[in-house]
N, C-alpha and C positions, 0 to 999 in steps of 0.2 A: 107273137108267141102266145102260145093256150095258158090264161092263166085262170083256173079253174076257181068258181064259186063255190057257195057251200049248197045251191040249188044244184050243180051239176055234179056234186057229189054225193047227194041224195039220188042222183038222174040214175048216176053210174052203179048203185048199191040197190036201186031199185028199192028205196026207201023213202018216209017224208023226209024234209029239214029239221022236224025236230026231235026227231030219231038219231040221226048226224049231230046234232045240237047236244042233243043226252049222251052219244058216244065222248063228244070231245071234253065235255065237262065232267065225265067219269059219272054220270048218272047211277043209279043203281035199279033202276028199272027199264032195263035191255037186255036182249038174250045177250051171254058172252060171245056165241057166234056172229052175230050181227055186229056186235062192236069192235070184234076183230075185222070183219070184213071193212068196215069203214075206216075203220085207221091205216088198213094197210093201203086202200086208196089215196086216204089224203098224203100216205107215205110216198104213194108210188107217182101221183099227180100234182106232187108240190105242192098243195093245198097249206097254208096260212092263212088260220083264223085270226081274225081282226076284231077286237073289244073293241077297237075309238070307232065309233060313228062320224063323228065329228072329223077323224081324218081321212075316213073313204068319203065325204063328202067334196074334199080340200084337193079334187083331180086334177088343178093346175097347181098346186105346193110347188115351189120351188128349191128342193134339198136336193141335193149328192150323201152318200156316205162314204166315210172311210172307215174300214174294215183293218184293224192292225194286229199283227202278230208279233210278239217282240220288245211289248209298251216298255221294258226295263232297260231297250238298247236304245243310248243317248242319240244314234243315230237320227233314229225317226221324227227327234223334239223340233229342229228345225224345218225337216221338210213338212209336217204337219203343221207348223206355221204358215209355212210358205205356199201352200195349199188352202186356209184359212183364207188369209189376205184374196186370194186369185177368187175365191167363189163369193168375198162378199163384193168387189169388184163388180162382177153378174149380179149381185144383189139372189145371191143364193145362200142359204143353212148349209152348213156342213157339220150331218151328222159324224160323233166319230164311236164309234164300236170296238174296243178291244176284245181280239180270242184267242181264247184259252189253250192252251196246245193240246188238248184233247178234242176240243172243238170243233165240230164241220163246218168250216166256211159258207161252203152253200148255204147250208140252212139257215146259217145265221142272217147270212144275205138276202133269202127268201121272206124270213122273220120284218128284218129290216124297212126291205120295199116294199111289203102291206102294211105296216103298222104306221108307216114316217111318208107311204106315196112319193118313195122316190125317183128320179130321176133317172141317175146313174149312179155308180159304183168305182171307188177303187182300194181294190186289194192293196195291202201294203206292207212288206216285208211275208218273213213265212216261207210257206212250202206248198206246194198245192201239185195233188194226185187223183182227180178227180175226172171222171168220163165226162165226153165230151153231150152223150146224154142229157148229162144231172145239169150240165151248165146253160143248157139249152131249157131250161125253167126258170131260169130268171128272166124277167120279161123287160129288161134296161138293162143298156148298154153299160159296159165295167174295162177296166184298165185295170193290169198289173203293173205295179209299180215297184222294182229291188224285188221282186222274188225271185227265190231258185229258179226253177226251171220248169216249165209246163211241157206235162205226157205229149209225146209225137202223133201221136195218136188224133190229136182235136184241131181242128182245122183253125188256121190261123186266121181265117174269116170273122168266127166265132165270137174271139178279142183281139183286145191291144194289149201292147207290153212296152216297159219303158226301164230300160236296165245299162249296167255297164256289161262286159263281158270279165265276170269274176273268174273265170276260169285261167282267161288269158293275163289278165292284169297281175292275178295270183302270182304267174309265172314270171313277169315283169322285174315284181318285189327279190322272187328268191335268185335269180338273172344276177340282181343285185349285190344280195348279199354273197353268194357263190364269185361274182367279179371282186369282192374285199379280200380275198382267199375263204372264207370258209367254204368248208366241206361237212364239218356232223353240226348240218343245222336243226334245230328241234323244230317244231311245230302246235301251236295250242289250238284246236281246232273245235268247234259245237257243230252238233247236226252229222257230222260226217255217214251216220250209217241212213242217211235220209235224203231225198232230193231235193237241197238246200241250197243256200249260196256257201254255209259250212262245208258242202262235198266239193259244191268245185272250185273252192280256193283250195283246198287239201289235194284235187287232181293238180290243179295248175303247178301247187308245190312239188306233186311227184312227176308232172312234164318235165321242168326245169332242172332236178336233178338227172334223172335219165337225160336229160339233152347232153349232159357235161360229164357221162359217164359216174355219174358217181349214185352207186346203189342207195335204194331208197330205207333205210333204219327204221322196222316198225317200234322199236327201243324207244324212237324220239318223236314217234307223234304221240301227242295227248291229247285225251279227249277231255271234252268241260264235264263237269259233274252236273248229271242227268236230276236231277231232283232240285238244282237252283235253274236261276234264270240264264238262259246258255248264254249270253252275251253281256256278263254283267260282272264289275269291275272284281265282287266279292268269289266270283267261280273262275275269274284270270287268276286272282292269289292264292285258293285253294287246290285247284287243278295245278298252277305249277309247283306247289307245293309238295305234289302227290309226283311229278315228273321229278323232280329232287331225289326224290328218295329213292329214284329207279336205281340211283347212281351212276346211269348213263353220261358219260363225256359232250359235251356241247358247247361250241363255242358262239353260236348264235342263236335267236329264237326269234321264232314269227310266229304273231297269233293274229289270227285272222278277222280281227278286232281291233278298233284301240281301246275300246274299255276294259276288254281279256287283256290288253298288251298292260297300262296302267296296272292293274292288280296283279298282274305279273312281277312288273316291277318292284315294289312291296316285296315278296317272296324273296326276289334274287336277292335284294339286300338284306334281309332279314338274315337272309343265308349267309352273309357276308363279301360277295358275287358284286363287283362295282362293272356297273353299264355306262359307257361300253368296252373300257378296261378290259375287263373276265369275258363279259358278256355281249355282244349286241342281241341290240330288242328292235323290232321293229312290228307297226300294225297295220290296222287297215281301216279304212274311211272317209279319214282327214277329220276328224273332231275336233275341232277350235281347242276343248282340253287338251289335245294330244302336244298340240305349240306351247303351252306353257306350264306344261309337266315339265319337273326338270330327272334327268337332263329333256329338251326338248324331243317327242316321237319321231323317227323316220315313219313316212306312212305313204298307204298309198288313197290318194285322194279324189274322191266320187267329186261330181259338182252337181252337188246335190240342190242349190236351186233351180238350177236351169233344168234338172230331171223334177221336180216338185212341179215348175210352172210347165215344165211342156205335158207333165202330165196332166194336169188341169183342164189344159186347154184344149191337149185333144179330147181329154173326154167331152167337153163341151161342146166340139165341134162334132161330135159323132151324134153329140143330143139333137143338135140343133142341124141335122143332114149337112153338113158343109163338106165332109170327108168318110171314107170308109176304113174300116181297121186301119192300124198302121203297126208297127213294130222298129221300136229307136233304140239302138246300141250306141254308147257315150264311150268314149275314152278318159280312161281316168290317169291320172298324172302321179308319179312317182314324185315325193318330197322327199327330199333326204335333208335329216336336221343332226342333232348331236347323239340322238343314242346307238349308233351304229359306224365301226370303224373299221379299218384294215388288219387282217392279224398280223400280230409282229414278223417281220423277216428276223 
């Protein structure tokens, strides 16, 4: 993969290096033409400027990064350990990066591998909409790991990926609750207007009701509240707080979370709503919290070590030529505990 210097970006502007050098440091002695022309190179050619010397020296460094999207969903605290342990095993650094949900992954990623000389990469959690182009400028191997879903568009060559199938499993859960009798189940969903694992738990939910005839109530999905962290205990309790007030009839809820489900919980009774009495709650994960929330979560359950170490590993193995891309779809397992029941006959 071309991973351009700052000589070849001089080459390409038909300029010295320290022309390039004065564009990137915002010098004030360069024509503004010239400096537009060089940035939109290092734009268009991936170019990351590197201050450590000391690290472009360091060409066998042995680091990985992980790139996280989501740092506020408890989800991630384990397998970020579990990924930890696996790379110091290889006697490898594991950088970790959290971004921003404004954020371009890429570049961060590009940022990343000049500055830290790494290895590989794995995306983790998130949403990623990005040409298959721009991905083609990282010049190490990357693994997605729990993301949504990647454009059709980019050849599965390219990367690896390492997921459940949220869409199906979604369907799984609400299977479920629709088999206890309900019918006007709610929904607390984040991401949905995005290519998320938020959308396709929210499809899986609208599979499983059209399978069983029963119309889909845009009444009773909710969205999380866009300006907290979508997946976070404090925008379950406020979001369903905000589904409360719709006045809408429900005799179930599923949020496609357990941390959304937990903060949810809070609301219901706040409201005076006993789970699973009034209400079943049910989330999604399997969060060690979600077992000894009382009452205990119905959830459905990632196994999220074994997707932590096999993503580790393949990426290791992609470093180290053992293997080529791969792509691993896990089953996740349906828990059913105490906060979801049958409705009364």
């Amino acid at each position: 993969m071309f991973e351009p210097t700052i000589k070849d970006i001089a080459k390409i502007c038909g300029v010295g290096v320290s022309t390039v050098s004065r564009a990137i440091n915002n010098h004030p002695d360069i024509n503004s033409e010239t400096k537009e022309k060089i940035m939109n190179a290092i734009r268009e050619y991936g170019y990351v400027p590197n201050d450590s010397a000391r690290n472009l020296k360091r060409a066998d460094a042995k680091a990985v990064a992980v790139l996280i999207k989501g740092i506020a969903n408890p989800f991630f605290t384990n397998m970020i350990t579990v990924i930890e342990q696996e790379c110091k095993k290889r006697h490898y650094a594991m950088e970790l990066s959290h971004i921003e949900a404004d954020e371009d992954e890429v570049d961060v990623a590009q940022k990343v591998v000049k500055e830290k000389r790494l290895r590989g990469i794995i995306f983790l959690g998130g949403l990623f909409s990005h040409s298959e182009e721009k991905l083609k400028k990282l010049s190490v191997p990357f693994v997605f790991s729990t993301v949504g879903s990647i454009p059709e568009n980019i050849s599965k060559k390219q990367y690896s990926s390492i997921s459940v199938d949220d869409r199906r499993e979604s369907a799984k859960m609400v299977d479920y609750l629709i088999g206890l009798g309900h019918k006007q189940i709610a929904i607390l969903v984040a991401e949905a207007s995005e290519e998320s694992v938020g959308k396709l738990r929210l499809e899986g939910y609208c599979d499983a009701l059209k399978a069983h005839g029963i119309e889909v109530n845009t009444n009773l999905i909710c969205q999380t509240e866009e300006a907290l962290s979508h997946f976070s205990m404090e925008n379950g309790y406020l979001s369903t707080k905000k589904l409360l007030e719709r006045g809408e009839t429900f005799t179930a809820l599923y949020a496609v979370s357990d941390a959304l489900a937990i903060g949810a919980r809070r609301a219901l009774y706040e409201a005076g709503l006993r789970v699973p009495e009034d209400v079943s709650l049910a989330g999604y994960d399997g969060l060690d919290m979600a077992e000894y929330s009382v009452p205990s979560l119905t959830t459905i359950r990632q196994p999220v070590e074994k997707m932590a170490k096999d993503t580790t590993k393949l990426l290791f193995d992609i470093i180290s030529n053992k293997t080529k891309h791969q792509h691993v779809i896990y089953e996740a397992e349906l828990l059913v505990r105490e906060s979801t029941a049958k409705i009364p006959e």
